[in-house]
C-alpha positions as CSV (number, residue, x, y, z in Angstrom):
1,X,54.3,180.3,143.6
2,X,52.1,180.9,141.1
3,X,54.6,182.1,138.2
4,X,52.1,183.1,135.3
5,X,50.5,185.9,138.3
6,X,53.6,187.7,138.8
7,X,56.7,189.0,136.2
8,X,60.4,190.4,137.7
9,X,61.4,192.6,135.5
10,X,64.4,193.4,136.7
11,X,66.5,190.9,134.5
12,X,66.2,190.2,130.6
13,X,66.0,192.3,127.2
14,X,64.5,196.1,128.6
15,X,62.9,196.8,125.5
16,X,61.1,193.1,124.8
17,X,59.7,193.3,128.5
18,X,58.8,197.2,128.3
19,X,56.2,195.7,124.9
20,X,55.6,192.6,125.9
21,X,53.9,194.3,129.4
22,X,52.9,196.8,127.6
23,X,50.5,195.8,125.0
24,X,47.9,193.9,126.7
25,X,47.4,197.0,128.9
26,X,47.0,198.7,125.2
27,X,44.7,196.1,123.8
28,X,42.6,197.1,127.1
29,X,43.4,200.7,127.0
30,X,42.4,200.9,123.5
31,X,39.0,198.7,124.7
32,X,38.2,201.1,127.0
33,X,38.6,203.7,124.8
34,X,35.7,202.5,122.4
35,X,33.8,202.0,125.2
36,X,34.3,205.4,125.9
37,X,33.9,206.2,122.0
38,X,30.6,204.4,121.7
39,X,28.9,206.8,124.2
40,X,30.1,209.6,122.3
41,X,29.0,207.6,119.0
42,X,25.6,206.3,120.4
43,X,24.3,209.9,121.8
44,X,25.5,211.6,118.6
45,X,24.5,209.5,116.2
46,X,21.1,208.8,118.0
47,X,20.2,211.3,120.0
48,X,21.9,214.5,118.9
49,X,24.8,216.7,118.6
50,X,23.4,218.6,121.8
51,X,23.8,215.2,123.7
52,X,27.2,214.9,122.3
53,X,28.1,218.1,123.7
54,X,26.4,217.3,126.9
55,X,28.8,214.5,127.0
56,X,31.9,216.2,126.9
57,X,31.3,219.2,128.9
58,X,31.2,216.9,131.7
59,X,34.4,215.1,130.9
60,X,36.8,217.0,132.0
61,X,35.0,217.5,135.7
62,X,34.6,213.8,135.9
63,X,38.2,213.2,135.7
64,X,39.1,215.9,138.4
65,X,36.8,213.8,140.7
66,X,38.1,210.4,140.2
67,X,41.8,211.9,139.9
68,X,42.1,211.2,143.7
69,X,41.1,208.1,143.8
70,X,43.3,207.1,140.4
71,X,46.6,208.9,141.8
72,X,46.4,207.3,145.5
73,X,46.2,203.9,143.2
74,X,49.0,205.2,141.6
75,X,50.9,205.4,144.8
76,X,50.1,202.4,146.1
77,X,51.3,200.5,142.7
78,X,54.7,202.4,143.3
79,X,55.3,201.5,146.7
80,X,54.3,197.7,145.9
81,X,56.5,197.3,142.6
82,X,59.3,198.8,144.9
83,X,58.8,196.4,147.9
84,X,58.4,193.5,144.4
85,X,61.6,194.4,143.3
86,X,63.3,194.4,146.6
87,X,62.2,190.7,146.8
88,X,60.0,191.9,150.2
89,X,57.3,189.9,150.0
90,X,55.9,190.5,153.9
91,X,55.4,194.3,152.9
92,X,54.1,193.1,149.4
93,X,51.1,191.6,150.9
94,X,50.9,194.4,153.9
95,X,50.6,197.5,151.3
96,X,47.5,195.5,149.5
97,X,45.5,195.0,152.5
98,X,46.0,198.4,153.7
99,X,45.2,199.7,150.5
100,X,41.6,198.8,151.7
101,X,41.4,201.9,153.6
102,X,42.4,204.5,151.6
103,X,40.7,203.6,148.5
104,X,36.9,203.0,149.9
105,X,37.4,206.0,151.7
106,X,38.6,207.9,149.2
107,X,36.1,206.6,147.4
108,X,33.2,206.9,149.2
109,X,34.2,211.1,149.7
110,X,34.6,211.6,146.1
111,X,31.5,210.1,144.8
112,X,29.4,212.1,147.2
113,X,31.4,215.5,146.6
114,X,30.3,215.1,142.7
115,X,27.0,214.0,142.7
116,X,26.0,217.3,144.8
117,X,28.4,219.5,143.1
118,X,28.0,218.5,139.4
119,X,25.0,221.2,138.5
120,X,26.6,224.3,140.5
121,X,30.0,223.3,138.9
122,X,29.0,223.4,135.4
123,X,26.6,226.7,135.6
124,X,29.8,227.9,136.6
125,X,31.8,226.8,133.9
126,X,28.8,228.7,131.6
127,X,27.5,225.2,130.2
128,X,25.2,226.4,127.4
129,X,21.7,226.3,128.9
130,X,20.9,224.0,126.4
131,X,22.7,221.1,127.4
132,X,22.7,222.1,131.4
133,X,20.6,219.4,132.5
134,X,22.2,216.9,130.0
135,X,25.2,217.5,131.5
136,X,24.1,217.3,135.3
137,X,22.2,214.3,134.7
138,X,25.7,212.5,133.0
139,X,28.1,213.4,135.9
140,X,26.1,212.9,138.9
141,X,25.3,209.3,137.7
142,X,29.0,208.7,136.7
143,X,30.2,209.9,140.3
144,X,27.9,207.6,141.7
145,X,30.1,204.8,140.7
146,X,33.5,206.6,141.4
147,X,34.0,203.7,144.1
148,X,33.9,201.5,141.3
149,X,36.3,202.6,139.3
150,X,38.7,203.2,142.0
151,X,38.0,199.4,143.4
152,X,39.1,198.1,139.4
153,X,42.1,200.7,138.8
154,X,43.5,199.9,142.1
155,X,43.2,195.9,141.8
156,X,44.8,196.7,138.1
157,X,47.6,199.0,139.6
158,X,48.4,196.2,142.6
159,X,48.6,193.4,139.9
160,X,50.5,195.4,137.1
161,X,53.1,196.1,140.1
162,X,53.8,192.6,140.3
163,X,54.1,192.4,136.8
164,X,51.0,191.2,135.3
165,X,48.9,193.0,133.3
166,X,46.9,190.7,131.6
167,X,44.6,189.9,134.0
168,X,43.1,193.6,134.0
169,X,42.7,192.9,130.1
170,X,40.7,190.2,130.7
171,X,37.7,191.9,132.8
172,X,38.3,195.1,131.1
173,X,37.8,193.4,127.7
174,X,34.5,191.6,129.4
175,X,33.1,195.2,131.1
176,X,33.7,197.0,127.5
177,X,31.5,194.3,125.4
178,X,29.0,194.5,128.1
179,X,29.0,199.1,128.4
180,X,28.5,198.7,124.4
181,X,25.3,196.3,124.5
182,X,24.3,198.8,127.5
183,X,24.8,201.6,125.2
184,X,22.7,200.7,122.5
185,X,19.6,198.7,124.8
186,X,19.7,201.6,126.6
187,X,19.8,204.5,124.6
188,X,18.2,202.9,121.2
189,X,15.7,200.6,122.9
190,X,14.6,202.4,126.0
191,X,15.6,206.1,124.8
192,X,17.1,206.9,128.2
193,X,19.2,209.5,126.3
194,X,22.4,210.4,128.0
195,X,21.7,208.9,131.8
196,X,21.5,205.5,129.3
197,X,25.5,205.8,127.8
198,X,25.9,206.7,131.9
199,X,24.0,203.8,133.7
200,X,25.9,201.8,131.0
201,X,29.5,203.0,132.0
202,X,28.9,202.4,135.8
203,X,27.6,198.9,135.5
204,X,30.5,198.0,133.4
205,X,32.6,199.6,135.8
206,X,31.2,197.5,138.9
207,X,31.3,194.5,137.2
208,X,35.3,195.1,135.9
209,X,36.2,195.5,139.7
210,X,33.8,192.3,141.1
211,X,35.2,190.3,139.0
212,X,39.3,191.3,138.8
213,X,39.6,191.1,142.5
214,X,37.6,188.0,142.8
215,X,40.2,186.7,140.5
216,X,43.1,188.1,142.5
217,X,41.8,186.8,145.3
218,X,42.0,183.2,144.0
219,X,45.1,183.1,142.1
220,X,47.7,185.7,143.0
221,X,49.6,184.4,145.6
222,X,50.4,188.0,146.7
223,X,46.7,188.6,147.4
224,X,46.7,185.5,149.8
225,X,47.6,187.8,152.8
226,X,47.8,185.8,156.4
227,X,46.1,186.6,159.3
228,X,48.9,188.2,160.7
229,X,49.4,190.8,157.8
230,X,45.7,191.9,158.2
231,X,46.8,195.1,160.6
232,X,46.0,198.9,159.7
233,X,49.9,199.9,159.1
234,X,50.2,203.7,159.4
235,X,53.5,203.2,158.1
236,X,52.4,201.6,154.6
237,X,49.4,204.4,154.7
238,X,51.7,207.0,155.3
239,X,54.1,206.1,152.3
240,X,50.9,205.7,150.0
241,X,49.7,208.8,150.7
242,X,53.1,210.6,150.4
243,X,53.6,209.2,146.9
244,X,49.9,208.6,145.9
245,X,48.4,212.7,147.0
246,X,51.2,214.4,144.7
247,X,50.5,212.2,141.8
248,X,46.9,212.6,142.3
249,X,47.3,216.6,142.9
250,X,49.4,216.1,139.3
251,X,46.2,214.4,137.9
252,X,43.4,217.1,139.7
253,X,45.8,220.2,138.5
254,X,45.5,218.3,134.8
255,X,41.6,217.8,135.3
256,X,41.5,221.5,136.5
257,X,43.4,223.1,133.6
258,X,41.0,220.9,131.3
259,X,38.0,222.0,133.0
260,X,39.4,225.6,132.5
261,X,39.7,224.9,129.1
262,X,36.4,223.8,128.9
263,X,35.0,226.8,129.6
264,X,36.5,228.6,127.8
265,X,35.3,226.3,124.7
266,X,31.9,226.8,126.5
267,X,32.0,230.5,125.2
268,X,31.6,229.6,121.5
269,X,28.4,227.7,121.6
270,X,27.5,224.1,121.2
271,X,29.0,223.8,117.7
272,X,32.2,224.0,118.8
273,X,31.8,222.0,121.8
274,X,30.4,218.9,119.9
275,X,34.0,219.2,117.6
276,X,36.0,219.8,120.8
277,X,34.5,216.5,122.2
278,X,34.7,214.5,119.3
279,X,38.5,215.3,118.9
280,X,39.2,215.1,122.9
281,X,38.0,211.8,121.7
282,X,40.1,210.5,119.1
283,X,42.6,212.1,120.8
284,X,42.5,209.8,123.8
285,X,42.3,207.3,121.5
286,X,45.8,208.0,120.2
287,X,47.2,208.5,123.7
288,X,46.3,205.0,124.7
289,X,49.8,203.4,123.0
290,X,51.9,206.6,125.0
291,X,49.6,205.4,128.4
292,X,50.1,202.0,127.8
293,X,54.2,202.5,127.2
294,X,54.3,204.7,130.3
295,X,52.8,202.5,132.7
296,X,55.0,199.7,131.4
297,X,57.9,202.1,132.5
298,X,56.6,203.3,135.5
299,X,56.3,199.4,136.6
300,X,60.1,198.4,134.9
301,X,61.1,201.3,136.7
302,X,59.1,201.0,140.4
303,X,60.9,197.6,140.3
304,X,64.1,197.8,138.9
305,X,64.8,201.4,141.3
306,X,63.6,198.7,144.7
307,X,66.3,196.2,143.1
308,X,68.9,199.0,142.9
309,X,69.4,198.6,138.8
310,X,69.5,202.2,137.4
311,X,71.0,201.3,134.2
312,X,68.1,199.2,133.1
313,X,65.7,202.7,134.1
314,X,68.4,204.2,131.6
315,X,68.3,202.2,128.6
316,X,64.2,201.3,129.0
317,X,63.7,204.9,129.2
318,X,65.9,205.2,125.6
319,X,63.6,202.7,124.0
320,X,60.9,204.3,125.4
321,X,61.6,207.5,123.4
322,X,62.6,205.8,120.1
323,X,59.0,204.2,120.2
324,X,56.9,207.5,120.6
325,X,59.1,209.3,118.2
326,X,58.2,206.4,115.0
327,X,54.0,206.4,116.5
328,X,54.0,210.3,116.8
329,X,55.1,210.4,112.8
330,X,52.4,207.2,112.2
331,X,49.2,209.6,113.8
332,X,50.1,212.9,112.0
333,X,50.3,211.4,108.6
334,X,47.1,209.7,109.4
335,X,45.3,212.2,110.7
336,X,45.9,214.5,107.7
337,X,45.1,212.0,105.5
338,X,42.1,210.8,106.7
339,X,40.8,213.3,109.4
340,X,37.4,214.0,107.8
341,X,36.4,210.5,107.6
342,X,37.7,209.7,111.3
343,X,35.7,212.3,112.1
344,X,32.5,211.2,110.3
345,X,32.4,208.0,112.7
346,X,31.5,210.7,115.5
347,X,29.1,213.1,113.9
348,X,26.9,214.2,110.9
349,X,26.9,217.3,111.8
350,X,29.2,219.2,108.5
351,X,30.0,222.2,110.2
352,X,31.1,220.3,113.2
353,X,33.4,217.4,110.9
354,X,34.9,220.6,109.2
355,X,35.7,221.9,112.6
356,X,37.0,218.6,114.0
357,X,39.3,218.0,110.7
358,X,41.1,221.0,111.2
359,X,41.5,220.8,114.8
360,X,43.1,217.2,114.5
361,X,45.6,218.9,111.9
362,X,46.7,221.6,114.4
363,X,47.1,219.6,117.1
364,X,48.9,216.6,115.5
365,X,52.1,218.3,115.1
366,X,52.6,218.2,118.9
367,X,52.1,213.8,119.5
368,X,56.1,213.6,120.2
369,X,55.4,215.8,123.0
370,X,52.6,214.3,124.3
371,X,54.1,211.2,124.2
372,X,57.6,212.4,125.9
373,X,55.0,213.5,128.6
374,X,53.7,210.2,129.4
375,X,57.0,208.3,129.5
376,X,59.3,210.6,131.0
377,X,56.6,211.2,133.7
378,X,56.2,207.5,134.2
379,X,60.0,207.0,134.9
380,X,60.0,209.6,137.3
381,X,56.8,208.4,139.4
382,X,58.0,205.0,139.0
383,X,61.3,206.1,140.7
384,X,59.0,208.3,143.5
385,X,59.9,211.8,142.3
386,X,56.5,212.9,143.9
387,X,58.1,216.6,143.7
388,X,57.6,216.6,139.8
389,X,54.4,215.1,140.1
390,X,53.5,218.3,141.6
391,X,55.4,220.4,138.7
392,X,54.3,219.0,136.1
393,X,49.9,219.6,137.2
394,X,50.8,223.0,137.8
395,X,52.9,223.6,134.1
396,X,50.0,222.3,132.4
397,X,47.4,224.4,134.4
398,X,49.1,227.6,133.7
399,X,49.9,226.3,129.6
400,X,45.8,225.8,129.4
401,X,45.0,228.7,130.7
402,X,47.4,231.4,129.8
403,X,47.4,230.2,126.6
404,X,43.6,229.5,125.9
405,X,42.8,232.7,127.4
406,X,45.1,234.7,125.1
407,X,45.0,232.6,122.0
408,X,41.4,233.3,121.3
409,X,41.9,236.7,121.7
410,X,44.3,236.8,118.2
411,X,41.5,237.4,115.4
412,X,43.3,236.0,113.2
413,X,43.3,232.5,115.8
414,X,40.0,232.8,117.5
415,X,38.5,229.8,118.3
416,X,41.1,227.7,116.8
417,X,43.2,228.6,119.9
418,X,40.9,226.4,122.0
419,X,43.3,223.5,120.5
420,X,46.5,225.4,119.6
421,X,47.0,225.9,123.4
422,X,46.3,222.3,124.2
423,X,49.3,221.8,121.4
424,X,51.5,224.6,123.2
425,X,51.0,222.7,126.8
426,X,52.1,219.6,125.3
427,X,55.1,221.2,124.2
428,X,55.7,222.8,127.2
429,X,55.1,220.0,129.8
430,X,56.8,217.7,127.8
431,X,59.9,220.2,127.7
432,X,60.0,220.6,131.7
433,X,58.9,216.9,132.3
434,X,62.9,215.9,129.8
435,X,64.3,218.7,132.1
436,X,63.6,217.3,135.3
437,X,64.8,213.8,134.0
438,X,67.8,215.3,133.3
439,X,69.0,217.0,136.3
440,X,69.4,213.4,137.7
441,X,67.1,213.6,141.5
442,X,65.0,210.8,140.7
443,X,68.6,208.6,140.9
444,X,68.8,209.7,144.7
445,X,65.3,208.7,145.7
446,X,65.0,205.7,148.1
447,X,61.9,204.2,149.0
448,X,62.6,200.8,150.1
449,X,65.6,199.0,150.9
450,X,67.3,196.8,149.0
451,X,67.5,193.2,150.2
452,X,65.1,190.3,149.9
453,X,63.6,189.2,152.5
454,X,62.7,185.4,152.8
455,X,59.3,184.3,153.4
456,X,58.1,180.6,152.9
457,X,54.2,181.5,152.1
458,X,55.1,182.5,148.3
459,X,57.9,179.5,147.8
């Protein structure tokens, strides 16, 4: 076997494997962040703060139309770093082929659905006239290339089961260098505007999942799948869907309570929305450490729960919090020390840094919730708690929009409650997501067995 492809992480130090895993996925989260940064920076620094507005009042809608595709690959990644840690190879190699199906199909009916729903959805969501066809333009040509993304997130979710997660750095490193060029040919050279940053963002996508499976397909010994193992195996598409549909219902009901959000930040006018995008953002910027910790977990914890080692899920999930808690501290002194300047890379617009600067302060306060969010959550998906999944998209639906809806109607809050009730949900979510860990269920959930089942194709 090829041992630098695949990782067991269910011996050695927790906390040494939980950063070791986890920082190349953060040296490519944080890539494809300022990939995503450079459209914002591009289009408001060279077009204008209407196209940056355009931008972001699409953001929200794109991610409830790839959230499908991105939580069935979170199932399958759970079922496979189960079946890794159970030492069962056979169904190892079964779940990736049959993970074929459900992703081009998924695919295929989500990239459709969004191209001819993109211009009815946002009239409906009162997108500014201004910025309507802006907007229109951006989403239907990023849902043309949802089968993209979910081609590269799924490879990445297969390969970060078995316990490597550099390989997805690599390409991901290789698309971001090439979205930026894109960007700024594009935009600067051909003045395509916002379809430009788009086009960019799609080809960098298609060329991320080319080349990682290509890869796979050559060296990981797991993707070497026998003649035999090529079947259509209800059973394995059954699982995938049982685990994979909650957590993508978890990640639509997220994208839905954002979109609700959106419009509501709609209602003030494209001043507002230009400093709502720019700190959505930064503030996906700062996630990226939280995303990148919580995957890491959500693989220990896929594997270590197949080999039957709660205790490691324990004290991973310990170190887990300890490392959020001392980041969480690290962003809110930054962020009131140098806010306005952050926010000068996005924009030139004053009134909109002023804006921007303040929001970051307000919203700051909350990161240790946030970051409980994406950790605790990962342990429980890891362990196949698809009930929470579920629980957790519906809290933050109803913290967005009770709280959005009401906030702004405080004079004395106004429009700052566009980001004091993203703050609140944090809080909120993050406080049911530490409950639910602590009434135990995700202990009792079994999804594999666990015994190892010998198979001489990987020796």
């Amino acid at each position: 076997m090829n041992r630098t492809s695949v990782r067991d992480m269910t011996s050695g130090n927790e906390l040494k494997l939980l950063v070791s895993f986890s920082v190349p996925m953060l040296i490519g989260n944080l890539f494809q962040q300022v990939y995503n940064m450079v459209d914002s920076i591009v289009v408001g620094k060279y077009v204008c703060a209407d196209a940056l507005a355009a931008v972001g009042a699409t953001g929200s809608l794109n991610f409830l139309f790839f959230s499908l595709c991105l939580g069935l690959t979170g199932g399958i990644g759970i079922i496979i770093s189960q079946h890794f840690g159970a030492g069962d190879k056979i169904h190892v190699r079964k779940a990736i082929f049959n993970s074929i199906y459900i992703i081009v199909t998924t695919g295929i009916i989500m990239s459709l659905l969004g191209m001819f729903l993109a211009r009815p959805v946002l009239i409906w969501l009162r997108t500014p006239g201004n910025i309507l066809d802006d907007a229109t333009a951006y989403m239907q040509i990023s849902c043309a290339g949802i089968l993209a993304v979910a081609a590269y997130n799924c490879v990445s979710s297969i390969l970060r089961a078995l316990g490597d997660s550099k390989t997805p750095l690599v390409f991901l490193i290789l698309a971001s260098l090439i979205n930026v060029a894109l960007d700024l040919f594009l935009v600067i050279n051909l003045g395509l505007g916002v379809r430009g940053v788009a086009y960019a963002t799609i080809i960098a996508q298609v060329l991320a999942a080319a080349g990682s499976l290509i890869y796979a397909l050559k060296k990981n010994p797991y993707f070497k799948i026998k003649k035999e193992e090529m079947i259509y195996d209800a059973g394995i598409v059954r699982k995938c869907y049982r685990l994979g549909l909650p957590l993508a219902m978890q990640s639509s009901l997220i994208a839905i309570s954002c979109v609700a959000l959106q419009s509501v930040v709609n209602t003030f006018g494209s001043v507002v929305v230009a400093a709502f995008t720019a700190t959505s953002r930064i503030e996906q910027l700062v996630q990226q450490p939280f995303n990148s910790l919580g995957m890491a977990l959500s693989t220990f914890t896929g594997q270590n729960m197949g080999a039957g080692r709660q205790d490691r899920v324990k004290r991973a999930l310990a170190g887990s919090i300890l490392i959020t808690a001392g980041f969480s501290i690290l962003m809110l002194v930054l962020f009131y020390t140098f806010g306005n300047d952050i926010m000068r890379v996005f924009v030139s617009d004053i009134e909109v840094i002023d804006f921007g600067t303040q929001a970051l302060r307000i919203t700051s306060w909350f990161y240790f919730a946030l970051g409980t969010i994406y950790v605790v959550r990962a342990l429980l998906n890891g362990a196949g708690d698809a009930a929470y999944a579920m629980i957790n998209g519906c809290v933050e639906v109803a913290g967005r929009i009770v709280f959005s809806n009401t906030l702004i109607l405080i004079p004395s809050v106004g429009k700052w409650g566009v980001w004091l009730s993203t703050a609140l949900t944090w809080f909120i979510t993050g406080l049911a997501s530490f409950i639910r860990c602590k009434q135990g269920k995700w202990k009792l959930i079994k999804i594999v067995d666990n015994r190892k089942e010998e198979d001489n194709g990987l020796h």
